[in-house]
N, C-alpha and C positions, 0 to 999 in steps of 0.2 A: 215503700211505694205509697203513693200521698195519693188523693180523692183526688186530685187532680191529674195523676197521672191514669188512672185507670177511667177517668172522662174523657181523656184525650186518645188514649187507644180503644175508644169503644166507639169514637166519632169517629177513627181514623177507617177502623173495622167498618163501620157502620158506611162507609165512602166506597171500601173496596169493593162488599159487598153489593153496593149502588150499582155500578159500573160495570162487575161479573151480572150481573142482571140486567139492565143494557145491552149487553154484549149480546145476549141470546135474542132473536126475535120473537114477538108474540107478547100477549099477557102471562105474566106472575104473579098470581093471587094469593101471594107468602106476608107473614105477619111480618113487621119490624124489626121482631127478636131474631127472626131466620135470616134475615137478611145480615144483620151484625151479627152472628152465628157464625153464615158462611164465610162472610169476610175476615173474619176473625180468623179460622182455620183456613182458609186461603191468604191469608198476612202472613201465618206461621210456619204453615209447609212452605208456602213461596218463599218465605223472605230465608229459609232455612236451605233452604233450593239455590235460591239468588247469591248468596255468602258461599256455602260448599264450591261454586264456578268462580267467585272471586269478581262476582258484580257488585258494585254498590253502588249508594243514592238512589236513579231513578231505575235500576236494573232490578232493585227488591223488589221497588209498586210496580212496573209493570208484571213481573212473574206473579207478586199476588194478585193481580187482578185477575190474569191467565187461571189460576190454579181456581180462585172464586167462581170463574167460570165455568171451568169444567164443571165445581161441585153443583152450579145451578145445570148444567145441562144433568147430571148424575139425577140431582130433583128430581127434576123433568121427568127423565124415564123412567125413573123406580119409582116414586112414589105417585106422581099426577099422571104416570103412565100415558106421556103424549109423544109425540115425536117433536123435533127440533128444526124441523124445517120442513117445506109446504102447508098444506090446510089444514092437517092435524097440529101445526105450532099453533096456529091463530084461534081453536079453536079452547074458552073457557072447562076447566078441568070441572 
């Protein structure tokens, strides 16, 4: 594995986890590494998910984007202890 492949799955992580953060409403005031973190482990379960059903191409990115999200809504509740929708998503942790 060459420096440019693990630049390319850290930009590709770094996307899913964009998007799984997107998905949720409200502010996320998670650093840069959490977010290619999340996406990272939502690439891998997803795309691990995505393959086991027998999807491929755009069947992997969207499960990992899915699975990215759950893991930010997962944040969300455990750790920044807010809810994921109404006044308590909007409001800063």
């Amino acid at each position: 594995m060459s420096l440019g492949d693990i630049v390319v799955i850290l930009i590709s992580a770094f996307i899913v986890g964009a998007l799984g953060r997107l998905a949720v409403p409200g502010p996320d005031p998670m650093p840069i590494w959490l977010t290619t973190l999340l996406g990272l482990v939502g690439s891998i379960v997803g795309g691990s998910i995505a393959v086991a059903l027998g999807w491929g191409g755009g069947g992997v990115f969207v499960v990992s984007v899915f699975i990215a999200t759950l893991l930010v809504i997962a944040y969300r509740r455990i750790v920044q202890k807010r809810g994921i929708s109404g006044p308590d998503a909007r409001r800063m942790p």
